[in-house]
PLY file of the C-alpha trace (Angstrom):
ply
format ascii 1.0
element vertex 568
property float x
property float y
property float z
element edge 567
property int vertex1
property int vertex2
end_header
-10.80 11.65 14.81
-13.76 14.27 13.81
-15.29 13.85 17.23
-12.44 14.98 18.98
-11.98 17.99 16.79
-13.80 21.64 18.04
-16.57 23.34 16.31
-16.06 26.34 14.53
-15.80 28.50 18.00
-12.87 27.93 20.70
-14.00 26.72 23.74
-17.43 24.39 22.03
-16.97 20.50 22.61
-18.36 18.12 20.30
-20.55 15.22 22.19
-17.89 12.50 21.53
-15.05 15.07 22.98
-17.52 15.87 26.21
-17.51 11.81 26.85
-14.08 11.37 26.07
-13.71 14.40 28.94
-16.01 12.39 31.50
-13.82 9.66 31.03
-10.92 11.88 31.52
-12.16 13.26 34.78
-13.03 9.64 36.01
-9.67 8.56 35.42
-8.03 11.77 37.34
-9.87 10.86 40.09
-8.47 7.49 40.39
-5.35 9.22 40.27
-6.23 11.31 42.99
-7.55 8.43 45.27
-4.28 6.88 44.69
-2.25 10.00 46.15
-4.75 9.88 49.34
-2.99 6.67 49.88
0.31 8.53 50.03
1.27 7.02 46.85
2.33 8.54 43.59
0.45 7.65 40.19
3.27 8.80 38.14
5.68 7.06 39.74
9.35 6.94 38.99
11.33 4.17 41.54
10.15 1.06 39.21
12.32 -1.28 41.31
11.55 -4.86 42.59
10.72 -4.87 45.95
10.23 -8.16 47.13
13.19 -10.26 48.46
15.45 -12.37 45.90
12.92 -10.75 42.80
14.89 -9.85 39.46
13.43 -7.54 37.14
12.99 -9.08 33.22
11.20 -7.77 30.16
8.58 -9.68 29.17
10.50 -11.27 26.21
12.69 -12.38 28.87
10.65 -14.40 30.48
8.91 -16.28 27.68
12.70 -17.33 27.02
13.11 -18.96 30.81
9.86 -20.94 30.03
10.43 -21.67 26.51
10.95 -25.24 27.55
7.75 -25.73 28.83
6.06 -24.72 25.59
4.58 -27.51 23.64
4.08 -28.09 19.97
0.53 -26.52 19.99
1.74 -22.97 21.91
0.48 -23.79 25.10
2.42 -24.28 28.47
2.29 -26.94 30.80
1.69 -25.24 34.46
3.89 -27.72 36.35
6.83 -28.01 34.02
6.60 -23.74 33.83
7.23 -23.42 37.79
9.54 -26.45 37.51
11.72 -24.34 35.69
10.91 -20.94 37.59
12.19 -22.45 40.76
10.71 -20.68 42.74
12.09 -17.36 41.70
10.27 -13.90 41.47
9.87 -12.09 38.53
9.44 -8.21 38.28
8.04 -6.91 35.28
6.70 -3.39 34.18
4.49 -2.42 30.79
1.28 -0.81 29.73
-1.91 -2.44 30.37
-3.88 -3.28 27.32
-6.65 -5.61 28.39
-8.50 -5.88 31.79
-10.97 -8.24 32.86
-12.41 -9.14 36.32
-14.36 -12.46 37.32
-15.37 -12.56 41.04
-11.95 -12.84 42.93
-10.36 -13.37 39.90
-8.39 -10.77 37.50
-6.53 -10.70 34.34
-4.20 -7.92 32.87
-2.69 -8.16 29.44
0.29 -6.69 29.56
2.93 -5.47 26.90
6.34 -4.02 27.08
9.02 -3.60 24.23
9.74 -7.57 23.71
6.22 -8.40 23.83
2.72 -9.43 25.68
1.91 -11.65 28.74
-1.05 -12.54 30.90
-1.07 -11.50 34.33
-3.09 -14.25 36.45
-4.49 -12.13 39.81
-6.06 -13.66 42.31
-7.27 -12.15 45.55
-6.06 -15.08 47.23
-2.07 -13.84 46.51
-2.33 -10.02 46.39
-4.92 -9.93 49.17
-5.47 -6.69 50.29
-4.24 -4.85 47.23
-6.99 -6.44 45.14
-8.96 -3.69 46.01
-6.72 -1.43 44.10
-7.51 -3.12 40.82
-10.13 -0.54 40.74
-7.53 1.99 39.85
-6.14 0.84 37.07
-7.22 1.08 33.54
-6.36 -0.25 30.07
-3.62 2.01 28.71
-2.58 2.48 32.41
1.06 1.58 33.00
1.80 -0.86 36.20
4.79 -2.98 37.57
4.21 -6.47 38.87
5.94 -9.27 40.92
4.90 -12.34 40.88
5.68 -16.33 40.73
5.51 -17.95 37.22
2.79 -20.28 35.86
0.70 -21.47 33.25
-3.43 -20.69 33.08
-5.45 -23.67 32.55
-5.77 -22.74 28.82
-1.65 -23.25 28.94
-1.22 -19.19 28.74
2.26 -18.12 29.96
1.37 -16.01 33.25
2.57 -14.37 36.09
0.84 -14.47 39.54
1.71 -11.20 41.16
1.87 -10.71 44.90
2.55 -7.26 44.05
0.89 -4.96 41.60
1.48 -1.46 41.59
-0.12 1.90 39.13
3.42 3.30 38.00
1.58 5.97 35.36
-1.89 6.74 35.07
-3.20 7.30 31.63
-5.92 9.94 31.89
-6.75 9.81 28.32
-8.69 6.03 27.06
-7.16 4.61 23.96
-10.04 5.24 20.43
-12.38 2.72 21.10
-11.64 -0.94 19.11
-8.27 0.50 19.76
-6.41 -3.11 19.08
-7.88 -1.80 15.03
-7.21 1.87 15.04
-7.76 2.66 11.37
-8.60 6.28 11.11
-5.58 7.67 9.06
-5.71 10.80 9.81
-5.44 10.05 13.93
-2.65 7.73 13.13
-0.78 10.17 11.45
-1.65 12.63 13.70
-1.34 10.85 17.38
0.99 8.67 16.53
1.75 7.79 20.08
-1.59 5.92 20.12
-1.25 4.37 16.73
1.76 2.76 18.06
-0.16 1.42 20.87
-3.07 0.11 18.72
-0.77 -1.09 15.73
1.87 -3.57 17.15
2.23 -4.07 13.30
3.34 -0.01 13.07
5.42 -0.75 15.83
7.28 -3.52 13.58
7.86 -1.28 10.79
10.10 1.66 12.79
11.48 -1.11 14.07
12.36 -2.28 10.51
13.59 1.26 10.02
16.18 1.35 12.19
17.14 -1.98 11.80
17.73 -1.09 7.79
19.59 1.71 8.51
21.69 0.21 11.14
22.26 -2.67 8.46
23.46 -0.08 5.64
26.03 1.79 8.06
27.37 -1.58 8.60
27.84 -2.78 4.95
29.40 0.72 4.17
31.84 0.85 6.98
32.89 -2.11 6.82
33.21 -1.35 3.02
35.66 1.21 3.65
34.05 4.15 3.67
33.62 7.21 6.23
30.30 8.62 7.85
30.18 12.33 7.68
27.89 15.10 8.43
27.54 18.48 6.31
25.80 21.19 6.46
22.09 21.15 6.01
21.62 25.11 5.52
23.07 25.98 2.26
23.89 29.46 0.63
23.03 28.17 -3.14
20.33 25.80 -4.18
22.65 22.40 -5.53
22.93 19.02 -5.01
19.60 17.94 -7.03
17.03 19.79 -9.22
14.39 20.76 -6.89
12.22 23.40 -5.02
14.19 24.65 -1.57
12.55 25.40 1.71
14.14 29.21 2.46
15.06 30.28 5.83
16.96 33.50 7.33
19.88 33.69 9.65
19.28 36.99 11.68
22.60 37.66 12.99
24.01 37.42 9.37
20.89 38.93 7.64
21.50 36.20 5.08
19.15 34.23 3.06
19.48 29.96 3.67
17.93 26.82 1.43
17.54 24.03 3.48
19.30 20.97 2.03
18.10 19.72 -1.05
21.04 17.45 -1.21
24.46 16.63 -0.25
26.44 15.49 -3.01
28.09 18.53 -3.41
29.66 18.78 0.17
30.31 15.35 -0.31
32.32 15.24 -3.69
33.72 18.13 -1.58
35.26 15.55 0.71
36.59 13.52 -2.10
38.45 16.14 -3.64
40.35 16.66 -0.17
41.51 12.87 -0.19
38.05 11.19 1.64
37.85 8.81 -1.11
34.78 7.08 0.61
32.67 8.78 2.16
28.67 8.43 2.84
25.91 10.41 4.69
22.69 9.53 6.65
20.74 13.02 6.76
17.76 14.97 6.76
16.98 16.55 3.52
14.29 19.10 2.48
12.47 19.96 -0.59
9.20 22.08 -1.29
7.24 20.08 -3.53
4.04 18.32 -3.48
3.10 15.66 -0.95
1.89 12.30 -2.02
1.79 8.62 -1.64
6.00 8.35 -2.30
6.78 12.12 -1.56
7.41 14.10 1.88
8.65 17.63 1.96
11.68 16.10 4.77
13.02 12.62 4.49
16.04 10.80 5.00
18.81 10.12 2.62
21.81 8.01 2.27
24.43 8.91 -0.17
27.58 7.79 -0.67
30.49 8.61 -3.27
33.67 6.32 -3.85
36.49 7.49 -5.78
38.06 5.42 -8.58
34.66 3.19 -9.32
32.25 3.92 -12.05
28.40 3.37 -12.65
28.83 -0.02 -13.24
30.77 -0.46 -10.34
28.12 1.04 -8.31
25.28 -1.26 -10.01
27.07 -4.38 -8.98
27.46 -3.03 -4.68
24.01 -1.48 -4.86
22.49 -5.13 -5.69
24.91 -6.20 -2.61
23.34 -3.86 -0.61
19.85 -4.55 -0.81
20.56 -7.90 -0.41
22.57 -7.56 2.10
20.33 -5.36 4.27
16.85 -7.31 3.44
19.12 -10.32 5.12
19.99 -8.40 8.41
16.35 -7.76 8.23
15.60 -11.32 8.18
17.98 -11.93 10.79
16.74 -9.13 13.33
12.86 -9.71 12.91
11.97 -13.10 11.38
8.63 -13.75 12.26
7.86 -9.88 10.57
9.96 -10.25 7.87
8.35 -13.78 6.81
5.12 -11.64 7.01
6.37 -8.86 4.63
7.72 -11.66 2.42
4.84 -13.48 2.12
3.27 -10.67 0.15
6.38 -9.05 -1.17
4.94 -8.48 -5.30
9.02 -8.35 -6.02
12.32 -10.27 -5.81
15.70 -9.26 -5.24
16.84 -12.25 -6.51
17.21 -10.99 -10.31
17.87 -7.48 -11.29
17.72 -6.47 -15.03
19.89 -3.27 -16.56
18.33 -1.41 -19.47
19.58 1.55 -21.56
16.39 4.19 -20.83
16.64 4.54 -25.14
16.13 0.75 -24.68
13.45 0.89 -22.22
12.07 3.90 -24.52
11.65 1.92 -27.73
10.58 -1.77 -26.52
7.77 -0.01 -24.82
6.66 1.84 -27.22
6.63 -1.48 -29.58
4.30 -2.90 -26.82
0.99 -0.10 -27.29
0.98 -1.87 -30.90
0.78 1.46 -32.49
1.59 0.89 -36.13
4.07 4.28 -36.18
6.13 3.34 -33.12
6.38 -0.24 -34.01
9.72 -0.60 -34.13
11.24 2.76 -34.20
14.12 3.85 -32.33
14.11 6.28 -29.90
15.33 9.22 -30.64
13.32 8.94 -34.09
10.57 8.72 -31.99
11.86 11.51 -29.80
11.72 14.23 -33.19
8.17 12.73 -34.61
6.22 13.47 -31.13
8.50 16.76 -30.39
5.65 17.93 -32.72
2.28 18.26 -31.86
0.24 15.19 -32.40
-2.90 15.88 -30.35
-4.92 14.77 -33.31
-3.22 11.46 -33.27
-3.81 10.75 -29.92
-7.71 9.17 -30.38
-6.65 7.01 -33.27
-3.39 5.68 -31.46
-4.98 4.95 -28.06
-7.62 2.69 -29.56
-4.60 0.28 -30.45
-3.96 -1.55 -27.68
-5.30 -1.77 -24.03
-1.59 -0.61 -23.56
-1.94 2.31 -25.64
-5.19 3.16 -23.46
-3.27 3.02 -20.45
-1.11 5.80 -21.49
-1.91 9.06 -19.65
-1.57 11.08 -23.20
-3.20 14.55 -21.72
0.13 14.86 -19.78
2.16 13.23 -22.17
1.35 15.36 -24.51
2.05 18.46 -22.19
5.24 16.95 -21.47
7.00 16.81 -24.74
5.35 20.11 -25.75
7.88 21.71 -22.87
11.21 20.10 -23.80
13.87 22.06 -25.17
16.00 19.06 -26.26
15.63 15.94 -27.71
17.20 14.50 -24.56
14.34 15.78 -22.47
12.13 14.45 -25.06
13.79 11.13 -24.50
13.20 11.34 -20.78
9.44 12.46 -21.02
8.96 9.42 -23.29
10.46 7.38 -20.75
8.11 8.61 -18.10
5.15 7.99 -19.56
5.89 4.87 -21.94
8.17 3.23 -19.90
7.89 3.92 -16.12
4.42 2.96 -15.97
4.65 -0.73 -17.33
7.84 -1.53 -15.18
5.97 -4.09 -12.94
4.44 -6.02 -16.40
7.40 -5.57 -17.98
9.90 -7.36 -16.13
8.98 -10.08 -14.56
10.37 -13.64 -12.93
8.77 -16.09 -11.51
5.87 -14.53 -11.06
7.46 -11.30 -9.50
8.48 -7.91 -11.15
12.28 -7.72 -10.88
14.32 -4.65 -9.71
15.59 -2.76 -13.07
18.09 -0.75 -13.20
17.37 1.96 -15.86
20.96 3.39 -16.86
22.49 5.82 -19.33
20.36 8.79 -19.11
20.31 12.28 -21.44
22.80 14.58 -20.54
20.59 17.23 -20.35
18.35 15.89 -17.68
21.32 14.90 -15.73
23.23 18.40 -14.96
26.21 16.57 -12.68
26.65 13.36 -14.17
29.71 13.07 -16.32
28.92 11.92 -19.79
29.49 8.54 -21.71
32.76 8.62 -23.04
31.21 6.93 -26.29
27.96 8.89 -26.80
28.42 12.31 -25.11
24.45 12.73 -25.73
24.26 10.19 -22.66
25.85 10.24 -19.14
26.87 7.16 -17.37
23.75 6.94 -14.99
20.88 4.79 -13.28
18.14 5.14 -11.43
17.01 1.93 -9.50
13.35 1.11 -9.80
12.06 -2.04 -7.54
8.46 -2.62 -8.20
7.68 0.36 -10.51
9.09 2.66 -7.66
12.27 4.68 -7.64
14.41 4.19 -5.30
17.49 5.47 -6.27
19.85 7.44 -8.38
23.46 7.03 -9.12
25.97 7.88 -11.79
29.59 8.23 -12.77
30.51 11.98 -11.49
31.48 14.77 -13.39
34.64 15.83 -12.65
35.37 18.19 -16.12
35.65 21.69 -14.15
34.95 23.41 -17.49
32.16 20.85 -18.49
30.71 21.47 -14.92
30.46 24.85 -14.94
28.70 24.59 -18.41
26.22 22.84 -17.02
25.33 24.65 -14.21
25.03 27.78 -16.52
22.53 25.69 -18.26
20.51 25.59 -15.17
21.20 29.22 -14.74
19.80 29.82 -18.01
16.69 27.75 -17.35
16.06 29.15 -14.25
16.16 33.08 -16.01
13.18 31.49 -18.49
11.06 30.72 -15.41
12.05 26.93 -14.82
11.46 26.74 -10.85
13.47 23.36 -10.60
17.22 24.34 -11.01
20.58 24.49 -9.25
22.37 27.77 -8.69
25.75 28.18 -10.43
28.29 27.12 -7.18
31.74 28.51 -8.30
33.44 27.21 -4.96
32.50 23.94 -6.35
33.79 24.56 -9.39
36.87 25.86 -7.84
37.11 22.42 -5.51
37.05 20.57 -9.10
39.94 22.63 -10.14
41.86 21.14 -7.58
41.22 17.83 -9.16
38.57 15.20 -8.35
39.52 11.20 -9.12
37.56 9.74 -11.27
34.36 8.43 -8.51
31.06 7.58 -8.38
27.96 8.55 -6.44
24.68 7.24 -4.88
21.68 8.60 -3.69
19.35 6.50 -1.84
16.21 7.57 0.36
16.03 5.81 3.58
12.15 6.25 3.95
11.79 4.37 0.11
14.03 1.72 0.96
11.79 1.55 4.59
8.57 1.48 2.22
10.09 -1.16 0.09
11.26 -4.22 2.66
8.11 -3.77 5.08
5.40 -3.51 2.02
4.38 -0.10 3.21
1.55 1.74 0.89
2.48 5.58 1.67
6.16 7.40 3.16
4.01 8.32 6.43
3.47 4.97 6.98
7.32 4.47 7.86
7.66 8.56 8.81
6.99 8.80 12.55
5.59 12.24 12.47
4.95 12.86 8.42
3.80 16.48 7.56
0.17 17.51 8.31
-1.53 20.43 8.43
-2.45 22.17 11.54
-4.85 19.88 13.29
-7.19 23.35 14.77
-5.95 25.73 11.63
-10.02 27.26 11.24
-10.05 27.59 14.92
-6.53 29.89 14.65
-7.64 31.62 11.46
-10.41 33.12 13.65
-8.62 34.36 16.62
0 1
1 2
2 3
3 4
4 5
5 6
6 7
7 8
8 9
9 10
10 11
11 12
12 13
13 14
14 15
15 16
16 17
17 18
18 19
19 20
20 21
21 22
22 23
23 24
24 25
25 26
26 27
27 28
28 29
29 30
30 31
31 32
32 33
33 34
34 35
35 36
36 37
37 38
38 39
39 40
40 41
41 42
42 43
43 44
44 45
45 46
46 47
47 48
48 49
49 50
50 51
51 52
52 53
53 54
54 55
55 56
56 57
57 58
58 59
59 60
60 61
61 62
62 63
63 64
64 65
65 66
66 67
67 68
68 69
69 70
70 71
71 72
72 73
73 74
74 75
75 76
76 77
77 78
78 79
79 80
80 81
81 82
82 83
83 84
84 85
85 86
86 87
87 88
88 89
89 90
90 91
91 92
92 93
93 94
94 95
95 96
96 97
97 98
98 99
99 100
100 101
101 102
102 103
103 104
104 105
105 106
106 107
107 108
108 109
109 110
110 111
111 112
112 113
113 114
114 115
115 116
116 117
117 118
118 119
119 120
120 121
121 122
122 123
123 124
124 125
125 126
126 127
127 128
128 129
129 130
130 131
131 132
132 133
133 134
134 135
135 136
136 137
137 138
138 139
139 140
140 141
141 142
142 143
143 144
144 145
145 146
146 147
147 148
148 149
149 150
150 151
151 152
152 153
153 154
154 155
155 156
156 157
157 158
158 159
159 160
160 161
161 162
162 163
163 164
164 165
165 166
166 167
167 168
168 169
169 170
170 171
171 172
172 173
173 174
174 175
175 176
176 177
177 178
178 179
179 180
180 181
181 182
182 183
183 184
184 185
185 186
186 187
187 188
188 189
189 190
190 191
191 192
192 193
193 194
194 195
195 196
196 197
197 198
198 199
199 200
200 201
201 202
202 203
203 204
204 205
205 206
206 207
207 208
208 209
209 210
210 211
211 212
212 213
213 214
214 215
215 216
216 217
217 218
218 219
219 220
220 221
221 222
222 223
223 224
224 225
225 226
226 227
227 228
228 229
229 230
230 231
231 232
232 233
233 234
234 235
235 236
236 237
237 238
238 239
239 240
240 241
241 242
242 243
243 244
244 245
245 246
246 247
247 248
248 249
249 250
250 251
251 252
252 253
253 254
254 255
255 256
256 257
257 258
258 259
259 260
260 261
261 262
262 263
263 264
264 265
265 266
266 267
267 268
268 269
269 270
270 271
271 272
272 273
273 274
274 275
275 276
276 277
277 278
278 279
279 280
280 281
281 282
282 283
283 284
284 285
285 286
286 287
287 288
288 289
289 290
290 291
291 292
292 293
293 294
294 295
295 296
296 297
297 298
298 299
299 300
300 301
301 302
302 303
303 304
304 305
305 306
306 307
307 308
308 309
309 310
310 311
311 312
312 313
313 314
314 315
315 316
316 317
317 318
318 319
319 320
320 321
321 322
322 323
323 324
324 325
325 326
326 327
327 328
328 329
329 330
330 331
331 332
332 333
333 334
334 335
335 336
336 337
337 338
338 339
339 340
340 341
341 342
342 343
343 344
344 345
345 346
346 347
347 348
348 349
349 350
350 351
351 352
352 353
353 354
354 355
355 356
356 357
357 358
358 359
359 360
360 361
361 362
362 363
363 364
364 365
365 366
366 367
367 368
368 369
369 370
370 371
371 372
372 373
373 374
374 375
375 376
376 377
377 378
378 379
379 380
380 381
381 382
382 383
383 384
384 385
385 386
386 387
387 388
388 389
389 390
390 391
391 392
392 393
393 394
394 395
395 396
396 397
397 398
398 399
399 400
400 401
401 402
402 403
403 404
404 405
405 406
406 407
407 408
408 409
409 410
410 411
411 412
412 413
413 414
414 415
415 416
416 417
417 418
418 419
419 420
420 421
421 422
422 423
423 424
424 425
425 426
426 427
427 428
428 429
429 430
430 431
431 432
432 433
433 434
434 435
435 436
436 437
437 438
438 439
439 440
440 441
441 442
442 443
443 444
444 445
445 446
446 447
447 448
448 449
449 450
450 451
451 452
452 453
453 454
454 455
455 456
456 457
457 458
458 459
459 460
460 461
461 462
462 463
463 464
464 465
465 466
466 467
467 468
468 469
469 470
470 471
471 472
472 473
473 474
474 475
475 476
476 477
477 478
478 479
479 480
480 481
481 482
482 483
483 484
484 485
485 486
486 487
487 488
488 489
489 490
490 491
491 492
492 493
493 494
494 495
495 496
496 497
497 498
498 499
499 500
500 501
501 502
502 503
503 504
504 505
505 506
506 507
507 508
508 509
509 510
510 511
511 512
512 513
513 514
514 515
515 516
516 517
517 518
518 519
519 520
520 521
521 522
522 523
523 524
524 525
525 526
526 527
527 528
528 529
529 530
530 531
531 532
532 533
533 534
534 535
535 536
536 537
537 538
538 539
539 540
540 541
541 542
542 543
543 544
544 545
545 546
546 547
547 548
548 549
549 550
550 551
551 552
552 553
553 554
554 555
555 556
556 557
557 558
558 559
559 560
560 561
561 562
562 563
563 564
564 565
565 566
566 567
């Protein structure tokens, strides 16, 4: 938040940083009256204490007095300790409301399985009622207690003991329960987590997705593996590397792009199903769907095709938005709700396809019709003065981002390319209006891509000019990318001489020629294909999430102090 950032000179305090700072030194104070009682405010033997007690998470003990819930939420205070029988329950969590009325306290508190009301009255924790004074919201406290039910039927606990376990010398951002500054979620994500129960749900979601997809793969048949993630060539995907340096060998490192290449590796030597979960790295711009590190899942089975593929991926996300379901229902019925998509219907379209029915649909009287790759050669030439006249044709055709468009196509060096740029700017963009059931865009698969634009995918077997591949988008998004491998040694290492030769005319995007992976192909690879899937995408998708940092714990930022260290 900008008041807790300095001014221009170390050492200078804004006003709202000198408050926060009072109420720092308050709370440190309590802290210290707490050790004058010989106790310790960052305790660490969280243990019950009183005789017969049992320590439960909070979740825990809504389930013991589920039965005295009624149909409108609220508990009945008789049936409640009917059912406690008299036992003692020890609890521990972070305090997140406080209020006081005469002899009369309550404490929200929450833990990992929820919230519950602690009901404190001086009557039961007599003496220590006093020490209420020492506690805070955000502090975090242990409790034991009899069960019961407030007269507004809230679930509560009546401690006879209440304890400060940590002390919290920093205040949670005021409105805290709304914490909306992006920035300081980003950034503190500790407290955004606190504030957010909501953000809370969605790394929750995370792992719960990725603990689904190891599941459906292993029990699939295939093998988890780990490979390296410091490389000696730039391969695996056409993209900008982070560069390192190994000191001991004075030799220059990417950071992994990718790890198909390790992978198909591992199929060569007889792993004919293999997958990896990893961190991967690339040095490209950050946006809304882009982080320089993310997570990716990709997996390579020998003996199946792009098709084949196609038909497990839809299995997949099915299969994993169910274990969703089952693991957080209430959340996922809240990310249904507004879910814009279905994964009920998926559509497959030849990009050429894709190319030529959008194109029909900007009502421009030269497209109308036309194939693609006729349309590829007419706007390979330069047709800037056309673009005024065609963009009045349709709201479509106004729409089309033709500045970039036209950039685009004046860069290709083949009429693949061509194909692809037309595809990314006539296609892409309408996905979501497009294809639609029900009221919902459906998940389309986008398959048989130019060979040029796919440097590792082996080609159609009908129409060389294409390669048997797809890329997966779900509500105008990509998600992933899969195709039919290569496994020509002599095609292969044509194709990465391509790159080579791009790379020598200044292209910044391109793979390194990898003769030991040339030489594993020589060896013989079975016929396979691959997947490529990223885990923070997939995380976006299922929870509704707007932007990858929403479902990246600690995203990318820039230094938070970076004009205070540029003058010192």
């Amino acid at each position: 938040m900008s008041a807790d950032e300095p001014s221009g000179k170390p050492g200078e305090n804004h006003e709202g940083h000198s408050a926060e700072q009072a109420i720092v030194e308050a709370r440190k104070a309590k802290a210290r009256r707490v050790r004058e009682r010989r106790e310790n405010p960052f305790a660490n033997d969280v243990l019950p204490q009183v005789h017969g007690s049992r320590t439960y998470d909070l979740g825990g003990v809504r389930l013991e007095a589920d039965p005295a819930r009624g149909a409108d939420g609220k508990y009945d205070e008789q049936r409640v300790k009917d059912l406690a029988r008299g036992r003692t329950f020890h609890v521990r969590g972070r305090v997140i409301a406080l209020r006081s009325t005469g002899g009369l306290s309550f404490i929200r508190l929450r833990d990992r399985t929820g919230e519950m009301q602690l009901l404190i009255s001086q009557a039961t924790l007599g003496a220590g009622y006093a020490r209420l004074e020492d506690i805070d919201v955000g502090d975090i406290i242990e409790a034991e207690g009899m069960l019961t039910a407030s007269k507004r039927g809230e679930l509560s606990i009546e401690p006879s003991r209440l304890r400060l376990v940590t002390k919290a010398y920093r205040p949670l951002p005021e409105k805290w329960h709304g914490l909306t500054d992006v920035e300081t979620r980003y950034r503190q994500r500790y407290v955004d987590l606190i504030a957010n129960p909501d953000v809370q749900n969605v790394f929750r979601a995370r792992s719960h997705i990725v603990r689904a997809l190891r599941s459906l793969l292993d029990t699939s048949g295939f093998l988890e593996v780990e490979t390296p993630t410091m490389h000696t060539l730039i391969g695996g995907a056409t993209a900008r590397p982070f560069v390192t340096h190994h000191n001991a060998l004075d030799m220059r490192l990417f950071m992994r792009i990718a790890p198909e290449l390790y992978l198909k590796r591992l199929v060569v030597g007889g792993l004919e199903r293999v997958y990896e979960i990893g961190r991967c790295y690339r040095n490209e711009g950050i946006s809304t769907r882009h982080n320089p590190e993310f997570t990716m899942l990709e997996f390579y089975q020998a003996y199946a095709t792009y098709e084949t593929l196609m038909d497990f991926t839809e299995a997949l996300l099915r299969g994993t938005d169910s274990a969703l379901e089952s693991a957080m229902p209430d959340a996922h019925a809240a990310w249904m709700k507004e879910r814009p998509f279905t994964l009920d219907r998926f559509v497959r379209v030849p990009m050429a396809d894709a190319v030529q029915a959008a194109a029909s649909k900007t009502a421009i009287a030269e497209w109308s019709g036309v194939p693609a790759s006729a349309l590829v050669k007419t706007l390979r030439a330069d047709f800037g003065e056309k673009i005024k006249e065609w963009s009045k044709s349709s709201p479509r055709a106004k729409k089309l981002d033709w500045s970039n468009f036209r950039k685009a196509m004046q860069k290709v060096d083949s009429d693949g390319e061509g194909l692809f740029a037309l595809y990314e700017y006539l296609a892409e963009p309408f996905l979501t209006e497009d294809y639609v059931h029900e009221g919902r865009s459906m998940p389309v698969f986008i398959k048989d891509y130019p060979f040029e634009v796919s440097p590792l995918a082996r080609r159609n077997d009908e129409n060389p000019a294409f390669c048997d591949r797809f890329e997966l988008f779900v509500h105008g998004r990509e998600l992933c990318n899969a195709f039919s491998e290569l496994n020509d040694p002599e095609d292969q290492a044509s194709r990465f001489l391509a790159q080579v030769d791009k790379k020598a005319r200044g292209a910044e995007e391109t793979m390194d020629y990898d003769e030991d992976y040339i030489r594993a192909l020589e060896h013989g690879m079975p016929p396979a294909a691959g997947f490529g899937m990223g885990i923070d995408r997939l995380t976006m998708m299922l929870t509704n999430a707007a932007s990858i940092r929403d479902v990246i714990l600690f995203p990318l930022l820039r230094p938070e102090h970076a004009h205070v260290h540029a003058h010192t």
